[in-house]
N, C-alpha and C positions, 0 to 999 in steps of 0.2 A: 510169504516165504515159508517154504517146509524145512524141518530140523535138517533133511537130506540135502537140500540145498544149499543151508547153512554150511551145511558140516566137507563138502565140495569147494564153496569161494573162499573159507579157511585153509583147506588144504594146498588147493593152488593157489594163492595169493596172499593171505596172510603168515602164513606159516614159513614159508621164504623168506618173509618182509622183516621179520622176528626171529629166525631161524631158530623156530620152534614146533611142535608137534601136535597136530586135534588127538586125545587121546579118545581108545574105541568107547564107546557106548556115549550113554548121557545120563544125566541128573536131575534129580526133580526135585521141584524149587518152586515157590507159590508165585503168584500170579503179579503182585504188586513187586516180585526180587525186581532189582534193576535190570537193568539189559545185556548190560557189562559190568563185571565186578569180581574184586580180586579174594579168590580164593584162599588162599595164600600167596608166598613171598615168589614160588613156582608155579601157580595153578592162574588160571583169568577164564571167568564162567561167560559164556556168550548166549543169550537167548535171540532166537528167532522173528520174535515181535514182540513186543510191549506185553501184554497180557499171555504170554507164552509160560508155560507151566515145566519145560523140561529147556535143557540148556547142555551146551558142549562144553569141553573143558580142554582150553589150549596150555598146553606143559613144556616150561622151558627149564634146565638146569644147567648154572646156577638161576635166579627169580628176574623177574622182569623188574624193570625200572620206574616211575612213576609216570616218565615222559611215555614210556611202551606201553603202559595201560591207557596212559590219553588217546596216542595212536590207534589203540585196538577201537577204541570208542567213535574216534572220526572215520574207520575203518567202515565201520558196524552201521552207521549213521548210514555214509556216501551208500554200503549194499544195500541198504536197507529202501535209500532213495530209489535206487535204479530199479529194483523191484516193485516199485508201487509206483513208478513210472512208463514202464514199458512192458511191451506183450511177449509171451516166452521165446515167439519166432525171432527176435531183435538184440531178445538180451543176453547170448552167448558172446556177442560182437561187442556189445557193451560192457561187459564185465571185464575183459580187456583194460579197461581203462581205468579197472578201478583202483589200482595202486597209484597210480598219480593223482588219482582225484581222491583220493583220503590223507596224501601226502600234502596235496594244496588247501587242504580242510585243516590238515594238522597246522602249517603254516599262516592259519590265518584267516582263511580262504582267499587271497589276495588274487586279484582278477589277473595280473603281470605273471604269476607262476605257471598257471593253466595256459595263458598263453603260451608261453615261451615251451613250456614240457610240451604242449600239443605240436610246437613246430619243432620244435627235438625229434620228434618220433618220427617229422616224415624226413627231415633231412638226415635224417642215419640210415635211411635206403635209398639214398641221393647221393650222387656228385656234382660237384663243382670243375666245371671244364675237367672232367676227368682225376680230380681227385676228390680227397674224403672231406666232405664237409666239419670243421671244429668253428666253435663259437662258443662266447661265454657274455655271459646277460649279467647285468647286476639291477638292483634292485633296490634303491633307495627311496624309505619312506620321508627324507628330509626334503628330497629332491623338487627342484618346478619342474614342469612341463612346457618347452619351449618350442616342439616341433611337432613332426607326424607320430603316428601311432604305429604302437606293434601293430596292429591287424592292419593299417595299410603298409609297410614297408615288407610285410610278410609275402605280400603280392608281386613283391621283386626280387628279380635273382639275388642284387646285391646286398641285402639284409645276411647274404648269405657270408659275406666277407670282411662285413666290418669290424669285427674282434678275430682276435687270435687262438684262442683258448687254453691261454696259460700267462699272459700278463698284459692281456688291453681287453677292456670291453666296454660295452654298449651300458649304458646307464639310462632306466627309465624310472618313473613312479610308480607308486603303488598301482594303478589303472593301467599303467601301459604305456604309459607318454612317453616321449625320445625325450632324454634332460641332457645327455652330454653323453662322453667318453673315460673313460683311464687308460691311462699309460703306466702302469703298476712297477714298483721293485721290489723285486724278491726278498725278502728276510733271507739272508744268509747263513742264520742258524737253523731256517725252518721251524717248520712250528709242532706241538704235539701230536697233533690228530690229524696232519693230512698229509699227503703223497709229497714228497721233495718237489717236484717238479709244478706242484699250482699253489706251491705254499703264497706265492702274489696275490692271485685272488680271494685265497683263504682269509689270507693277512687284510683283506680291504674290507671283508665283512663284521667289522666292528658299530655298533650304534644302530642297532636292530636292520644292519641290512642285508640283504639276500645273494648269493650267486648263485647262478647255475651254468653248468658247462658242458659242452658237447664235444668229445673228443675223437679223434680221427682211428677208433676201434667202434664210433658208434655209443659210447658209452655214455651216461648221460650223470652227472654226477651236483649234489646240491650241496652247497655253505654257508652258512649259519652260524656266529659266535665263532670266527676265528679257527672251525671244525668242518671236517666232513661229516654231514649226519644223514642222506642216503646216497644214494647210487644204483643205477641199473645197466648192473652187468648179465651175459651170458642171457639176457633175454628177463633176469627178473629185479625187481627192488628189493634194497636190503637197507633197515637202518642201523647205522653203527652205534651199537652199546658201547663204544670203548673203554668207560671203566671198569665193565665186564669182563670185556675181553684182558683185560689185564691181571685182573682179577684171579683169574684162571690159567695166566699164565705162570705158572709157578714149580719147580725153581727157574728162576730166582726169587732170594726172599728180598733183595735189595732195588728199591723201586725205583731210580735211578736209572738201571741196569734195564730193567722190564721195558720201561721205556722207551727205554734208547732200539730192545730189540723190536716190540712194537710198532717202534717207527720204521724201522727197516723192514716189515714186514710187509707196508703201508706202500713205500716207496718198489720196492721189486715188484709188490701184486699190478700193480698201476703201469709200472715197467714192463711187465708180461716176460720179465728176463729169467721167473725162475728160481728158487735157492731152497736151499736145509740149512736149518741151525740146530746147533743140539745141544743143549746146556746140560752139564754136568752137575748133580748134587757133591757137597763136601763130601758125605761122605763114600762116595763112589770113586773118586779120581784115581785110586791105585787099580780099574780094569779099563781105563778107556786105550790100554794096550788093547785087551780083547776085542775091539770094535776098530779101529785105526792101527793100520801099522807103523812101523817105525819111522820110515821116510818121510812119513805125511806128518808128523809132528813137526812143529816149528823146535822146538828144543830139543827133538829126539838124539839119538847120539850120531844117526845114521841119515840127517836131512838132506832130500833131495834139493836139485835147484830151484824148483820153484817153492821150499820150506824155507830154504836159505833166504830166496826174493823174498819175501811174503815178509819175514822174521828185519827185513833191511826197509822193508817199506812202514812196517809198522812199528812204532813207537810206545806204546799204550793202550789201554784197555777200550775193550768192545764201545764201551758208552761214551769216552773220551773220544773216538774219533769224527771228525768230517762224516757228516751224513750219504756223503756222495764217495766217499772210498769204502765205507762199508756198503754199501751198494755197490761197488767194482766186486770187490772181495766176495760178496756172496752172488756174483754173478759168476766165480769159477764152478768149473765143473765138478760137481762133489761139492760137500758139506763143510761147514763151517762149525766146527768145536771149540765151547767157551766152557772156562769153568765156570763156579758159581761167583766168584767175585768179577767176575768180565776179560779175565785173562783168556788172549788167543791162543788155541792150543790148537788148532788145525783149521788150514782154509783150503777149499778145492779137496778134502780127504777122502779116500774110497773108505767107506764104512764097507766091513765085511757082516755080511747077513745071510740069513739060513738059505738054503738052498731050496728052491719051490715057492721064495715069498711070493704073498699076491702083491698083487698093484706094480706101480711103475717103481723105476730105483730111489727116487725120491721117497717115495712113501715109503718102504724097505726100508729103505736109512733111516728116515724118520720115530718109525713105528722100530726100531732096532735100539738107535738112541737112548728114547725112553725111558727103557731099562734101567738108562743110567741117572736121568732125572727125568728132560724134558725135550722133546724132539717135534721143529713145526717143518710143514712142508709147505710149499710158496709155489702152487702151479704156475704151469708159464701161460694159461686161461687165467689166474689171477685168484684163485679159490688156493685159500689156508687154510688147514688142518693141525691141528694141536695133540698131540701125542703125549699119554704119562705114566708109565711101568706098562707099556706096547696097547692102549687101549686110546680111542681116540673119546676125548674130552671138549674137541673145540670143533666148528666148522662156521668158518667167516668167509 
């Protein structure tokens, strides 16, 4: 494999997976450097072959994590494989596949992931008597093997029906073996790091075991420790940093708060329903007239009815509420305005913004926000963006 080839399956593929960037040129670096190895806390050096003399340089800010340098490495490994495996006419088709297969390498190599992801991919341009095929696999290494196998039950329609994909699923072995079912409950509190809505399955992946779920957008989504740690949406994989992403959400200074919005950010993206939040710093609060009119204020002097509704439905701060009425609330039209201790200061609000902004009104508000500390935007495709004095900082 040539550096130009390298510097290509990082681009498409890695650089998505880590939503980070090949910066241009390369480095030259002796022959025994390692293959992968971290630069710095930002920087991760990738060489083309073992004995390779110059190397790329992948750049994320803020720095990668210990587990996202393992990743780049089973990354590096799986291209590395398919290239000294197959002939150039083959491996465009191949390379395709290489985010699940360094994602099943990062996992383990566990022969049940690659199964299951490989039947993911063809039932999400499939239906089921007419509608969208969801499933959701679990994965236990405690588990026996009492019956048929994923690769025979793959061969029948009905493999296709027997989880739900948000609290029953299919239970095998490490190899693949049918062990059983769940019938899951939901944690009612939800959990940190994962959508409202599959917090059941998240919640069952305790004791080194695995989920994966196929949702009725096509979406193919994995669970790990109680977490979502990737997911392939919009066509690519992504692994969740989420201490990162927290990291950088800021204001707020109060992690609590960060949290709570987080998880709302989690649950709407997943929801495809849509929202703005825009968190005000201390010491900004005397212009968020400038930005919100009067009406739209919950406390304003001049509250419309649905300030007045809003002000009667909510009792308490941003992180204090029900995970699932802050998902109503920021599924109104318009933005949702917190201060910096969690106080509601506007739900459903028309941000006023410059005239000619680019992008959609989301992003305008967003990126308008800002200004005043911190403004995210929640596509209704499901793609975040993190906004901080009108420059974007995040993209999840």
């Amino acid at each position: 494999m040539i550096i130009d080839e390298l510097r290509e399956a990082l681009g498409t593929y890695l650089g998505p997976l880590l939503s980070a960037q090949v910066q241009a040129g390369s480095l030259n670096c002796q022959s025994n450097s390692p293959l992968v190895a971290s630069l710095e806390p930002s920087k991760i050096a990738i060489k083309a072959e073992d004995a390779g003399v110059e190397r790329l340089v992948l750049y994320r800010q803020p720095g990668f994590t210990p587990e996202e340098l393992a990743l780049t490495k089973d990354f590096v490994e799986e291209l590395i494989a398919i290239y000294d495996a197959t002939s150039p006419d083959y491996r465009a088709d191949l390379l395709t596949f290489l985010p699940a297969r360094a994602i099943s390498r990062h996992l383990g190599g566990i022969r049940a992931v690659s199964l299951i992801l490989r039947q993911f991919e063809a039932w999400s341009a499939r239906t089921y008597e007419g509608g969208e095929i969801t499933s959701s696999i679990g994965i236990d290494p405690n588990a026996n093997g009492r019956g048929s196998s994923l690769t025979e039950i793959f061969d029948h329609d009905f493999s296709a029906v027997v989880s739900n994909g948000f609290d029953t699923l299919l239970v095998v072995t490490l190899d693949g073996k049918i062990a059983g079912s769940g019938q899951l409950t939901a944690n009612q509190l939800g959990l940190d790091y994962v959508p409202y809505r599959l917090n059941a399955i998240a919640d069952w992946t305790d004791n080194n075991r695995i989920a994966l779920v196929l949702n009725r957008l096509g979406e193919q989504l994995v669970f790990r420790n109680k977490r979502l740690i990737f997911a392939k949406r919009r066509g690519e994989w992504q692994f969740y940093a989420h201490e990162m992403y927290l990291r950088r959400m800021q204001p707020p200074q109060n992690r609590i708060l960060r949290e709570a919005i987080y998880q709302s950010c989690l649950d709407i993206s997943f929801a495809r329903s849509g929202g703005c939040i825009i968190v005000v710093r201390s010491g900004s609060l005397g212009k968020i007239g400038e930005i919100v009119s009067d009406p739209d204020l919950i406390s304003g002097d001049h509250p419309s009815i649905k300030s007045k509704t809003i002000r009667a439905i909510v009792n308490n701060k941003f992180q204090n509420l029900d995970r699932r009425l802050r998902q109503e609330l920021l599924a109104l039209d318009g933005a949702m305005v917190l201060d910096h201790l969690g106080n509601i200061v506007a739900a459903g609000a028309i941000v006023s913004v410059p005239a000619g902004s680019e992008g959609g009104g989301r992003t305008a508000a967003a990126k308008k926000g800002s200004s005043l500390g911190l403004g995210i935007k929640i596509s209704e495709d499901g793609g975040v963006s993190v906004y901080k004095d009108e420059n974007k900082i995040l993209v999840a």
